[in-house]
N, C-alpha and C positions, 0 to 999 in steps of 0.2 A: 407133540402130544400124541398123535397116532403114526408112528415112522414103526413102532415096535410091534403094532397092534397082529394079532392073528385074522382078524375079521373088523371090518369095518362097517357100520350100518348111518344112512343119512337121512333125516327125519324131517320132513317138511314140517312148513307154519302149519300146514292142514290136514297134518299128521300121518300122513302117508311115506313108508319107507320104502327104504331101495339100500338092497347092498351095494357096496360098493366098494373101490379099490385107490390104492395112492398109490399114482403115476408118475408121481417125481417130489423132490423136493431137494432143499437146501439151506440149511441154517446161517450160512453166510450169506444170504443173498434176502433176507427175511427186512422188510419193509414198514412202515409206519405211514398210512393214511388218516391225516389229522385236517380238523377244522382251523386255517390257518387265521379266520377271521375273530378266534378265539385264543386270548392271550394266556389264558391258564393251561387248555389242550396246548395251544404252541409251544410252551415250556417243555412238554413232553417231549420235542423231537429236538429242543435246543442242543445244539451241538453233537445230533447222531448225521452222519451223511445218508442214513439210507430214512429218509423223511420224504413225502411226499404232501402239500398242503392243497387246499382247496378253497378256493372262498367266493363273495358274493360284492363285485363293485359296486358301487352307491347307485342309489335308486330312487331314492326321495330326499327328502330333508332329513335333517339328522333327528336323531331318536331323542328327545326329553322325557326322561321319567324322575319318579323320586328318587330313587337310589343312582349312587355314584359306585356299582361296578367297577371295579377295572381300574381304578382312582391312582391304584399304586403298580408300581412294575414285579412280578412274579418274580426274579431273578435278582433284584438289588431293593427292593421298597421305595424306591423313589415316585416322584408323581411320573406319571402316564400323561401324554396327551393323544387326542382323538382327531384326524383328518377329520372324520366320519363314523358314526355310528349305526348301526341297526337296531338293535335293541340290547340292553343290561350293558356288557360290556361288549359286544362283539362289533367290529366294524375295524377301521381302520387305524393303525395305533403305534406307539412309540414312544423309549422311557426319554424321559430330560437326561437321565446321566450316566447309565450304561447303554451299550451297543445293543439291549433288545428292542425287534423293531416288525410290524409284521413282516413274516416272511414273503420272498418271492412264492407264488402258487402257479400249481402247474395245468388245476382246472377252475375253471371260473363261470359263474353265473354272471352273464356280460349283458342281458336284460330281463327285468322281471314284470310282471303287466298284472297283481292281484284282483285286480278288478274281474277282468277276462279268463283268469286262471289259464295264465300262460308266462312261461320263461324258454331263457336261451341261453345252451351251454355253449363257450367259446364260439360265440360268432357262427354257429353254425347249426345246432341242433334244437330245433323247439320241441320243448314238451309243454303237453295239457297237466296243468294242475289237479289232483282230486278234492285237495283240502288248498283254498287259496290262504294260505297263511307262509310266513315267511319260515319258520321252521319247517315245514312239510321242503320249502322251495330247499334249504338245508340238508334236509334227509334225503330230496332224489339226488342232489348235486354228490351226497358221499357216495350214497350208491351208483353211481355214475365214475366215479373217481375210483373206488375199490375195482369193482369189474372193468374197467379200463388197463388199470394197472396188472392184472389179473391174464391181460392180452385177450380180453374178449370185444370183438368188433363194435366199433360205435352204434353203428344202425342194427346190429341184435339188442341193443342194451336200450339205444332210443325205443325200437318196435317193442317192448317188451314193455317201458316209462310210459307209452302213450294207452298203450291195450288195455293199463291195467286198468280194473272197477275195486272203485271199495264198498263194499257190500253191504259192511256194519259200521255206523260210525256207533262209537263211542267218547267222542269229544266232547268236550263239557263237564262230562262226570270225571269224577275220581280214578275213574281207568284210563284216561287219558294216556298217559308214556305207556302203557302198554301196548292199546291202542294203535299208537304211533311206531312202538317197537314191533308189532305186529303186520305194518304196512311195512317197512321195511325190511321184514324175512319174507313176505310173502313176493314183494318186489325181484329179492335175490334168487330165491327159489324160482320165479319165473324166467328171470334170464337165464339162469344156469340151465334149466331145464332145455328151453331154445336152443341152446350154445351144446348142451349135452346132445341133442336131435341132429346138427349139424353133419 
């Protein structure tokens, strides 16, 4: 998208710009960070080898709601069954009668504590919650997994998960995924920024 570019300009969540330049790149070498606990996203990487998944092992009881999400398999329409669920359809899964199954994932949310507004990525890394909801615990986990992949150090990207404050909530209302997609640029924005200081 920008390999051809004369000028490149990058624009934070907080609207503040910075020129900027592309210091490498590679179209063969181009990745896919998906939510593996999610069987419609996981379709997406079925059968590319450059996929990376992420997901969140069980943590409470399984999710009962009304709807039956996820009921049929993405890839052949057969039933789906669930080890485990989170919520709608996301948790742990695989078809009755073809080979889709979730993926092996390469980062994982290994404990989550809503209450206390605390998780832990791979055994190793706690972060403070801002929004104790399991979505939010979703949103740091990919941003966590993208800048990883990305080769940027775990404890800049922790220090950067923990510092952050959310200033405005907008939860509740109707701007809600905004909201949400707005803590998420302003998240990446702050690691890069760090990672950029280095």
């Amino acid at each position: 998208v920008i390999e051809n570019s004369k000028s490149i300009e990058v624009t934070l969540a907080n609207n503040d710009t910075y020129k900027a330049s592309l210091v490498g790149g590679d179209p063969t070498n181009d990745i896919a960070v998906l939510n593996g606990d999610d069987p419609l996203i996981t379709m997406l990487g079925d059968g590319h080898k450059d996929t990376v998944y992420y997901d969140l092992d069980k943590y409470k009881e399984d999710y009962i709601g009304v709807y039956n999400d996820g009921a049929y398999c993405p890839k052949c329409k057969s039933k789906m069954i669930y080890n485990y669920r989170h919520y709608g359809s996301t948790g742990n899964y695989q078809c009755t009668k073809c080979d889709f199954k979730h993926p092996d994932s390469k980062y994982h949310i290994t404990n989550v504590d809503l209450i206390n507004g605390l998780l832990t990525i791979d055994n190793d890394y706690e972060i403070k919650l801002g929004l104790k909801s399991i979505y939010n615990a979703y949103n740091i986990l990919a941003t966590y997994a993208l800048t990883r992949e990305l080769n940027i150090k775990p404890e800049i990207i922790i220090e950067a998960l923990n510092s952050y404050v959310i200033k405005k909530s907008n939860a509740g209302t109707k701007d809600q995924s905004y909201f949400l997609y707005s803590i998420d640029r302003n998240l990446l924005d702050k690691i890069f920024l760090k990672y950029i200081a280095l």
